[in-house]
N, C-alpha and C positions, 0 to 999 in steps of 0.2 A: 689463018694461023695454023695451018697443015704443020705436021712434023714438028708440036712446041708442046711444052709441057710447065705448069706453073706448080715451081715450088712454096710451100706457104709453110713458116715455121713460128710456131705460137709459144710463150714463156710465161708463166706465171707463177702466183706465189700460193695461188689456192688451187686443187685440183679439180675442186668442183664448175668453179669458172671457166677455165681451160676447156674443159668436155662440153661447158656447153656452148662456148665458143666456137670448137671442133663441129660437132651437129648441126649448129647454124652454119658452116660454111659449106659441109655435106651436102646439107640440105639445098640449101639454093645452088650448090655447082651442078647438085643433080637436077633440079627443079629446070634448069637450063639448057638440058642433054648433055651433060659433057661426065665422065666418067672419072670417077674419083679411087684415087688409092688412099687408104687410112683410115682415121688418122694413127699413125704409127707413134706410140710412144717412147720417148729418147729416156737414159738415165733420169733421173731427179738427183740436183747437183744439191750438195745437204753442205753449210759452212757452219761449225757448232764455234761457239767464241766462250772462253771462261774467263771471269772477269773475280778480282778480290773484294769480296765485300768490305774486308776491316778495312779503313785507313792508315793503319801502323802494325801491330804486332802479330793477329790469327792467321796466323798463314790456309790456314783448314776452312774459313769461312769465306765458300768460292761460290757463284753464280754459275749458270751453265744456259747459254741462249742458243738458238738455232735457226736460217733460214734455210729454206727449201725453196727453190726454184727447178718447178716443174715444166716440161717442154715434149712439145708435139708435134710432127711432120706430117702435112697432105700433100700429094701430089694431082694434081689435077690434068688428064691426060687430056687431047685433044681440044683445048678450049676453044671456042666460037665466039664471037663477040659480044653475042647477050651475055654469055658467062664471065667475061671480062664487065662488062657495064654492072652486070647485078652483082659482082664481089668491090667496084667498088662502092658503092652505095648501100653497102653491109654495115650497118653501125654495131660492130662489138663492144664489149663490159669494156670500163674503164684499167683495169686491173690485168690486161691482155697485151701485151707487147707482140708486135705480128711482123714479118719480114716476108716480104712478098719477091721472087724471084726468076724470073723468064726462062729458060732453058733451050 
């Protein structure tokens, strides 16, 4: 796998999961030899929603919700095949959405 580089981008909705999602994949890419860049963190994309609490006349009595989805980028530089066998046999938090990507 000379000259390849694995990009891995993480999503979530809690940012403590995310980090420790990011750490465990550190850790075993390094655990592996293979040299890691990041994890670099991307914007947190914020969608706020307002919603009318009355059913007919208060206009004024309004709700105000928010998600956050947080997101993170590693690059995994020169990988070897252990590093490829030990990332997949990585079992991450459920709450993790991961995009794995060759280069």
């Amino acid at each position: 796998m000379a000259d390849q580089k694995i990009r891995i981008r993480l999503k979530a909705f809690d940012h403590r999961l995310i980090d420790r999602s990011a750490s465990e994949i550190v850790e075993t890419a390094k655990r592996t030899g293979a040299q890691v860049l990041g994890p670099i963190p991307l914007p947190t994309k914020i969608e706020r929603y307002t919603i009318l609490v009355s059913p007919h006349a208060d206009k004024d009595a309004r709700d105000q919700y928010e998600t956050r989805v947080h997101k993170r980028v590693l690059d995994i530089v020169d990988p070897n095949d252990k590093t490829v066998d030990a990332l997949m046999k990585l079992d991450l938090a459920a709450g993790v959405d991961v995009q794995i990507k060759l280069h």
